[in-house]
C-alpha positions as CSV (number, residue, x, y, z in Angstrom):
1,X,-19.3,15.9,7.5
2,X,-19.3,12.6,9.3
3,X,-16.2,11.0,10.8
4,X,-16.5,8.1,8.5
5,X,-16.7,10.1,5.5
6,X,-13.7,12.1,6.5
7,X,-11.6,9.0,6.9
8,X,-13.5,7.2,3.4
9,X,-12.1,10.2,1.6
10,X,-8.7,10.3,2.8
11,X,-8.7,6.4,1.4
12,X,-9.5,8.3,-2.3
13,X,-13.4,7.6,-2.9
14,X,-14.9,8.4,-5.9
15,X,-16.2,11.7,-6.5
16,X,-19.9,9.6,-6.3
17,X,-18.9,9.2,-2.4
18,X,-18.1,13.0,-1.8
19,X,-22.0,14.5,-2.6
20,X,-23.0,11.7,0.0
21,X,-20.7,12.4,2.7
22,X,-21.9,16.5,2.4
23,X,-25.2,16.4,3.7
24,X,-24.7,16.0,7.9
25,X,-24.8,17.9,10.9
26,X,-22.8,15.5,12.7
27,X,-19.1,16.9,13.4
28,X,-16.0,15.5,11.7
29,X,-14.1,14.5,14.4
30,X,-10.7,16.3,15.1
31,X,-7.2,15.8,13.8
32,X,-5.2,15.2,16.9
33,X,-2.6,17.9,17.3
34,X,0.4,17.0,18.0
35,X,1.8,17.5,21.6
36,X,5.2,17.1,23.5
37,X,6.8,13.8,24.0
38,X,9.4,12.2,26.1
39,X,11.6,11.1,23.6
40,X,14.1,8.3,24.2
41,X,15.2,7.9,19.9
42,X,16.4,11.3,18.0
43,X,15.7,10.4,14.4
44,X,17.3,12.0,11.3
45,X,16.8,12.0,7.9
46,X,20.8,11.0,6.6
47,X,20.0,11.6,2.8
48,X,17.0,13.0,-0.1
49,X,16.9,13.7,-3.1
50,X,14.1,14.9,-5.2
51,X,11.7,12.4,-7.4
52,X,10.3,14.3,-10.0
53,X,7.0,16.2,-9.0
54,X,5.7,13.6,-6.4
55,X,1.6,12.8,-6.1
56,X,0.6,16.0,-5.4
57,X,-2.9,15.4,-3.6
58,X,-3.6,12.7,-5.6
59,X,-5.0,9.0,-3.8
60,X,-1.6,7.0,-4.8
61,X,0.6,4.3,-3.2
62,X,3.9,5.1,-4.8
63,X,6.8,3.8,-2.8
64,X,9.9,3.4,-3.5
65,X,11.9,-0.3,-3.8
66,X,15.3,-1.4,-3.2
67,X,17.6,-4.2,-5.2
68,X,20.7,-4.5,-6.7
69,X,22.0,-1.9,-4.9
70,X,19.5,0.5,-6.3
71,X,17.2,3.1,-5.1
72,X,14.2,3.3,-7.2
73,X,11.1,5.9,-7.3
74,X,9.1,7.2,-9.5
75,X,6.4,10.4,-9.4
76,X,2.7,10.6,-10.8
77,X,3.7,12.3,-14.0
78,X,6.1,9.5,-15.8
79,X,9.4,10.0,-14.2
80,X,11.6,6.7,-13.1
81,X,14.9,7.0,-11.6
82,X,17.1,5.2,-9.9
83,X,19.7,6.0,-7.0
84,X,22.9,4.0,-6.1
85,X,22.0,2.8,-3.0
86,X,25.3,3.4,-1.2
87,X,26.5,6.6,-2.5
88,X,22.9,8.4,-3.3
89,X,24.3,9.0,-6.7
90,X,21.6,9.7,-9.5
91,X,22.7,6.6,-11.7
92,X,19.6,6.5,-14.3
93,X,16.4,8.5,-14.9
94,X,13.3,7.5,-17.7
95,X,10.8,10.2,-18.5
96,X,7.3,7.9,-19.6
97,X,5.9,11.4,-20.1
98,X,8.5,11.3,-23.4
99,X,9.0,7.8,-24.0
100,X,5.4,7.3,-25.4
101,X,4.1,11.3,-26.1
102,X,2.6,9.7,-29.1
103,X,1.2,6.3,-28.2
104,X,-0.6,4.7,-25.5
105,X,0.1,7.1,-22.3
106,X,-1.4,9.9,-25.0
107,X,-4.5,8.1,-25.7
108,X,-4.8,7.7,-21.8
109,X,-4.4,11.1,-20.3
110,X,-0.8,10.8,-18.9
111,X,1.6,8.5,-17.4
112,X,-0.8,8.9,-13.9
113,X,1.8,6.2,-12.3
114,X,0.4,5.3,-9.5
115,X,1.4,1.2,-9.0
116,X,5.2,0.4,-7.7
117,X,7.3,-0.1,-7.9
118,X,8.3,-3.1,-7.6
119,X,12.1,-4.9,-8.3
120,X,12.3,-7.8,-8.8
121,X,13.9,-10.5,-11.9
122,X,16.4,-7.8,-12.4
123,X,13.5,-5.2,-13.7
124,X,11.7,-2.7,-12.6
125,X,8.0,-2.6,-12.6
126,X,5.6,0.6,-12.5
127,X,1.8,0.9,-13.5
128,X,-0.7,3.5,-13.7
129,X,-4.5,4.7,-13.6
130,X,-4.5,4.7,-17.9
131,X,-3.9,0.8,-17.0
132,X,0.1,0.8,-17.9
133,X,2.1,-1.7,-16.7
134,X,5.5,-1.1,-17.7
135,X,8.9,-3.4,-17.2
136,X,12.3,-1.3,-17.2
137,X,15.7,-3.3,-17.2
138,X,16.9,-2.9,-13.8
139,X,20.4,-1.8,-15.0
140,X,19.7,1.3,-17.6
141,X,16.4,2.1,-17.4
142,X,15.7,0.9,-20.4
143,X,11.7,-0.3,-21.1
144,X,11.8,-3.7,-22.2
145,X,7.9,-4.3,-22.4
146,X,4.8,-2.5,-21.6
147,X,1.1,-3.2,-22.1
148,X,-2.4,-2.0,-20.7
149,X,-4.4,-4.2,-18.5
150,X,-7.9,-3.8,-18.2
151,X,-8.2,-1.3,-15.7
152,X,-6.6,1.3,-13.4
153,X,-3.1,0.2,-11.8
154,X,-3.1,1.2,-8.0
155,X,-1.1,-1.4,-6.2
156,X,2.4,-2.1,-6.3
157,X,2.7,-5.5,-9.6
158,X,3.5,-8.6,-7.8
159,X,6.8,-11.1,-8.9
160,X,6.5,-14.9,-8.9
161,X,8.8,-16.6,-11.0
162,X,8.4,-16.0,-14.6
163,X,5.2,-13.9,-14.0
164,X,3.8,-10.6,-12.8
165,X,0.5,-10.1,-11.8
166,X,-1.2,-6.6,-10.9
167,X,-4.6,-5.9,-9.6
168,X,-7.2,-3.7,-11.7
169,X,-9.9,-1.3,-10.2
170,X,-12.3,-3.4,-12.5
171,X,-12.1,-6.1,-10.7
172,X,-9.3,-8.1,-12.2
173,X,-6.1,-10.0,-11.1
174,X,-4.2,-9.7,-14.5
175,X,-1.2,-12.6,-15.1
176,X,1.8,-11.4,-17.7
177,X,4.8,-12.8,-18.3
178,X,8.1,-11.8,-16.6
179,X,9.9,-11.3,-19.8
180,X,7.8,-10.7,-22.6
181,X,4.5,-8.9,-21.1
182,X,2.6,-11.8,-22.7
183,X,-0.6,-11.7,-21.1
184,X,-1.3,-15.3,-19.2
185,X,-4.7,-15.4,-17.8
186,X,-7.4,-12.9,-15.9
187,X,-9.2,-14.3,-12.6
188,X,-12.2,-12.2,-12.4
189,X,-13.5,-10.9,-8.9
190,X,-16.8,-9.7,-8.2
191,X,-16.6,-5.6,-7.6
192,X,-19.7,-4.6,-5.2
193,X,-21.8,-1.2,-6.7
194,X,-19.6,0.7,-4.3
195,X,-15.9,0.5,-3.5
196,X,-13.2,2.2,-1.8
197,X,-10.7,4.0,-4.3
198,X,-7.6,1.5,-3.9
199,X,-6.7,-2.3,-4.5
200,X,-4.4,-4.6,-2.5
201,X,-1.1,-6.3,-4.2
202,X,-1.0,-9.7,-4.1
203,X,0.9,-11.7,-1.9
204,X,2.4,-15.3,-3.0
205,X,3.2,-18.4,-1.7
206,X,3.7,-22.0,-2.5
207,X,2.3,-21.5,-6.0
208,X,-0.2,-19.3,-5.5
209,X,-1.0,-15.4,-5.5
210,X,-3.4,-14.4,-2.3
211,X,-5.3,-11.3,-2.9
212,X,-7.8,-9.1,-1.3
213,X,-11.3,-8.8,-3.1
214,X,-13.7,-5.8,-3.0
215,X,-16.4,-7.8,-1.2
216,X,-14.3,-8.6,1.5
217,X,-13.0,-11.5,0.5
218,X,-9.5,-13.3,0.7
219,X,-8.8,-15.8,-2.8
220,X,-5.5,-17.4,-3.7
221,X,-5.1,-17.9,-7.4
222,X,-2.9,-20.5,-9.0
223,X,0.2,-19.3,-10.5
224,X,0.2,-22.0,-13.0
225,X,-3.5,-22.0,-14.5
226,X,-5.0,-18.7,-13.0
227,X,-7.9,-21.0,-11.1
228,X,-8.8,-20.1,-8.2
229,X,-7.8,-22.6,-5.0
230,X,-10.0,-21.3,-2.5
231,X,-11.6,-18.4,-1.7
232,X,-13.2,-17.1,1.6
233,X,-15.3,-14.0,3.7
234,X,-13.7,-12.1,5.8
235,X,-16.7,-10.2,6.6
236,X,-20.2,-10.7,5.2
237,X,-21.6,-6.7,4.2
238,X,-24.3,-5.6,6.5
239,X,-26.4,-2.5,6.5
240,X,-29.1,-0.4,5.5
241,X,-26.9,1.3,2.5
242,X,-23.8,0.7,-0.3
243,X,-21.6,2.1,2.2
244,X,-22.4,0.6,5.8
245,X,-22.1,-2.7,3.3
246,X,-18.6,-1.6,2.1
247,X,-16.2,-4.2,3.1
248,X,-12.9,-3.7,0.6
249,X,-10.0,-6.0,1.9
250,X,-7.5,-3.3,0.7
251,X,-4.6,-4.3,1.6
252,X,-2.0,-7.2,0.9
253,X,-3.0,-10.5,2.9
254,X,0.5,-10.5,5.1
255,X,1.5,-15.0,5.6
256,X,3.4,-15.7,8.7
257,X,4.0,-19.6,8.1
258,X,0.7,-21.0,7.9
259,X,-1.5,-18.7,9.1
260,X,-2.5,-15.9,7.0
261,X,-3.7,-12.4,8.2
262,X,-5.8,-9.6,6.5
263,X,-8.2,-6.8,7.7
264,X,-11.2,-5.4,5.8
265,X,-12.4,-2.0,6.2
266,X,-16.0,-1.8,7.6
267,X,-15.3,-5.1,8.9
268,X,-13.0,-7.8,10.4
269,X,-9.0,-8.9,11.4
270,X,-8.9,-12.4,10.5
271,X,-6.3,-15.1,11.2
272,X,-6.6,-18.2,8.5
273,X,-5.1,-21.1,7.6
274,X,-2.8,-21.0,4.7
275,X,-4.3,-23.9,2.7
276,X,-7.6,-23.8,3.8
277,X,-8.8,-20.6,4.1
278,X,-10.6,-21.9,7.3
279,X,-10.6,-19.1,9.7
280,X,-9.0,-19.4,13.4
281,X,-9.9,-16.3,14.5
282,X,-11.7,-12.9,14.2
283,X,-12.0,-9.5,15.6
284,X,-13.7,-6.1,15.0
285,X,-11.3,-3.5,13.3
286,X,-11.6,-1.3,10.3
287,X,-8.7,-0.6,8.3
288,X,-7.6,-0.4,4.7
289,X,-3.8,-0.3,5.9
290,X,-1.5,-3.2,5.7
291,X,-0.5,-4.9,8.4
292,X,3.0,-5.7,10.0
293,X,4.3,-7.8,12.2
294,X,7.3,-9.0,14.7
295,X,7.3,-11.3,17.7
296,X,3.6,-12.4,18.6
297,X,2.0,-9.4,17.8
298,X,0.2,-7.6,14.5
299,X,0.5,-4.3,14.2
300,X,-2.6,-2.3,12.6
301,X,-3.5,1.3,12.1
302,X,-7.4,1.5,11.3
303,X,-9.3,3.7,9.5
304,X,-9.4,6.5,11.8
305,X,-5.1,6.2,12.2
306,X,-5.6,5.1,15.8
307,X,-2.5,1.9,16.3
308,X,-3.2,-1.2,17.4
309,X,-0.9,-4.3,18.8
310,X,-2.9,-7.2,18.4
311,X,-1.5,-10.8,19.2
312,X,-1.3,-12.7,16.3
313,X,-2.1,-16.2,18.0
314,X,-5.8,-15.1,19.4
315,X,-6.3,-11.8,18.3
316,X,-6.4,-10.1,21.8
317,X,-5.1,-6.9,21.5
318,X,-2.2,-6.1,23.7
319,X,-2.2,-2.1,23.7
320,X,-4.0,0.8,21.5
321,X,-3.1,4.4,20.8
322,X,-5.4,6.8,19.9
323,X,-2.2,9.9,20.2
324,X,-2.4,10.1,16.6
325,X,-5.8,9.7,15.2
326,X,-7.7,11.0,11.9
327,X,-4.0,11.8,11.2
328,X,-3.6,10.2,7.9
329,X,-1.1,7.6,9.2
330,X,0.7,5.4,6.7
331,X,0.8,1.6,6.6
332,X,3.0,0.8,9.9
333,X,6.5,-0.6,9.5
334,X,8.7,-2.5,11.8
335,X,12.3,-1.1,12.8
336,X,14.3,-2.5,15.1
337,X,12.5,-2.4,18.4
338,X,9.7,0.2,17.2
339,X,6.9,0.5,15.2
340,X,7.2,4.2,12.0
341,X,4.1,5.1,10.9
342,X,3.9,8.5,8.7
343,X,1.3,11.1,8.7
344,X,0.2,14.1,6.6
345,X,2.1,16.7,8.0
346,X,5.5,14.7,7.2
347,X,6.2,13.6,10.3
348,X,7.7,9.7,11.0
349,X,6.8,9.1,14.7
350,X,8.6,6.2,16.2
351,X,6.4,4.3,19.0
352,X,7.8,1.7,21.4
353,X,6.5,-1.5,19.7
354,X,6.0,-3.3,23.1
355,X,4.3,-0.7,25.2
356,X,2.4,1.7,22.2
357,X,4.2,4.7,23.7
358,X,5.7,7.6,21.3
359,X,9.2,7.9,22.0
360,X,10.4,9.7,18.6
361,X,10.0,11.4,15.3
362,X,11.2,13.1,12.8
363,X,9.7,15.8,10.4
364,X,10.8,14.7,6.7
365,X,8.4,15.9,4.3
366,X,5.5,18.7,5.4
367,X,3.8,18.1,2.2
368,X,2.8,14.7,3.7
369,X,3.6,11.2,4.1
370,X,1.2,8.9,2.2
371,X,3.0,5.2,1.8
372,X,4.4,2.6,4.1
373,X,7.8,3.4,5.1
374,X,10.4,0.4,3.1
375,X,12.6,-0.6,5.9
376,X,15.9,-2.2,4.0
377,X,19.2,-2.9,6.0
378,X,18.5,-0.6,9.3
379,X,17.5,2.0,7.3
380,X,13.8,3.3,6.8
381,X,13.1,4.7,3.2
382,X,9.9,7.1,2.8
383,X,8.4,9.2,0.0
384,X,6.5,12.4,0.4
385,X,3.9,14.1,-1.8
386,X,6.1,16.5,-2.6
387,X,8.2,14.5,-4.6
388,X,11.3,14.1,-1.5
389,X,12.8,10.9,-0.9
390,X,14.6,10.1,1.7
391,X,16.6,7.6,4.2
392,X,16.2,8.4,7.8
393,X,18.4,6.4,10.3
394,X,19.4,6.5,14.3
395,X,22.3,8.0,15.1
């Protein structure tokens, strides 16, 4: 099997991908083992509790959200609950797999949650692959709204104001209001024949929702009308095939005053202006990751889960670690002076954000780590496949 496949398939292709990626005799590169380090931070996981019955193996960005002094999760299969954020306390749970047995989630195969959550205007927002988007009051638990957008949910919904938007595998940034689920506009974006299994949330600012398209574009919607501003290439397909012309921006377009960042996969790291689109700078990577940041550097994990530090003024990159690749690494998160990445035997490795040297981790779930790690007043949240959530801290 080819490398690329192998790291295309751990992103959650199609099953039209998988026949395509069988028929090589090149050698799928290694998983790098993990070997000793000279740890300087002793991590440990402070509290878990359980979530249901996780993701199982399932492609899913599940992650859990913190607000008003609230924990909340939810697994594949319908289950919602909420945590007391200072005590761990269990302080509501919602079973979707019940609420609508007869309805809409029965017509669609299952809850399949799969998008969240997000908290935000004192609700919480979950969505799934039969297309649910759901609003629970942030309080009880209680659904106040739900409807079914025109495709499968995959990203985490995205809160401006008085509306909610959520990206569909069709193609589609969906508008809905806040309050009522009424359903505002639908800015359509062009989906290529072939696509990586995944969508990017939205980001917004000043009035408009930035989003990642398929065809490895960046557009920023209006809020107000659902036009869109502008819209520009990151990365122009090239290739012989559908999939050396994949170029899925795939992850949420990070802002950092007014400049802009995202990544395509197949393609480029771009820096743009905020209300142009004009781009300042580019550079080679590959990555369907988000990015973080702190200081002058981005921080990127490609498609292969080899870590980058990449200065966010030209784009030069600063240091590179290849210690952990075809790994499986999670979305990278800033804490404190380090960059947490997970990977797919559990573990939370803490790297030295200024030199790219490995200098902690923890094993918290060895079913797998799949989503960034939430990183919410010195404390890093994470969610295994398994179902486990949990807070790890430094002593």
């Amino acid at each position: 099997m080819k490398s690329w496949c192998k790291n295309l398939l751990a992103a959650g292709l199609s099953l039209a991908m998988l026949s395509a990626c069988s028929s090589s005799d090149v050698e799928e590169e290694p998983v790098s083992e993990l070997t000793e380090i000279q740890a300087t931070v002793f991590p440990e996981v402070s509290w878990s509790a359980s979530v249901g019955s996780g993701v199982g193996d399932y492609y899913s960005r599940l992650a859990p959200a913190v607000n008003y002094g609230k924990i909340f999760a939810a697994d594949r299969y319908g289950q919602v609950i909420a945590f007391d954020q200072t005590t761990g306390e269990r302080v509501w749970t919602k079973d979707f797999s019940e609420e609508f047995r007869d309805n809409v989630l029965a017509k669609n195969k299952g809850a399949r949650i799969a998008a969240g959550v997000t908290a935000a205007r004192d609700k919480v927002f979950i969505g799934g692959e039969s297309g649910l988007l759901a609003a629970l009051n942030a309080e009880d638990g209680q659904v106040l709204w739900y409807v079914v957008a025109g495709g499968e949910l995959l990203s985490a919904p995205t809160v401006a104001d008085d509306v909610v938007v959520v990206s569909t595998s069709s193609g589609s940034l969906e508008a809905f209001n806040v309050d009522t689920g009424a359903k505002l506009w639908v800015y359509e974006m062009q989906l290529p024949n072939l696509t990586l299994r995944g969508t990017g949330s939205a980001a917004y600012e000043a009035g408009g929702f930035f989003i990642g398209t398929a065809d490895g574009k960046v557009a920023v919607v209006i809020k107000n009308n659902g036009q869109a501003a502008w819209e520009q290439a990151i990365y122009n397909p090239t290739g012989g095939n559908e999939f050396t012309r994949m170029a899925d921006v795939d992850m949420t377009p990070l802002i950092l005053g007014d400049n802009l960042y995202a990544v395509s996969y197949n393609g480029n790291l771009v820096s743009m202006e905020l209300r142009t689109g004009r781009v300042v700078w580019t550079r080679k990577y590959s990555s369907f990751n988000e990015l973080a940041s702190a200081g002058l550097s981005l921080f990127l994990v490609d498609d292969h889960s080899r870590i980058y530090s990449v200065d966010k003024r030209n784009g030069l990159e600063l240091w590179s670690n290849s210690e952990l690749a075809n790994r499986t690494l999670t979305s990278p998160a800033v804490y404190q002076d380090y960059l947490v990445v997970g990977d797919f035997e559990g573990y939370l490795h803490f790297i030295d954000r200024s030199t790219g040297t490995i200098v902690g981790r923890v094993q918290v779930d060895s079913s797998g780590l799949y989503s960034q790690p939430l990183v919410v007043d010195d404390k890093i949240y994470v969610q295994g496949r398994s179902g486990k959530l949990a807070v790890v801290t430094l002593p």
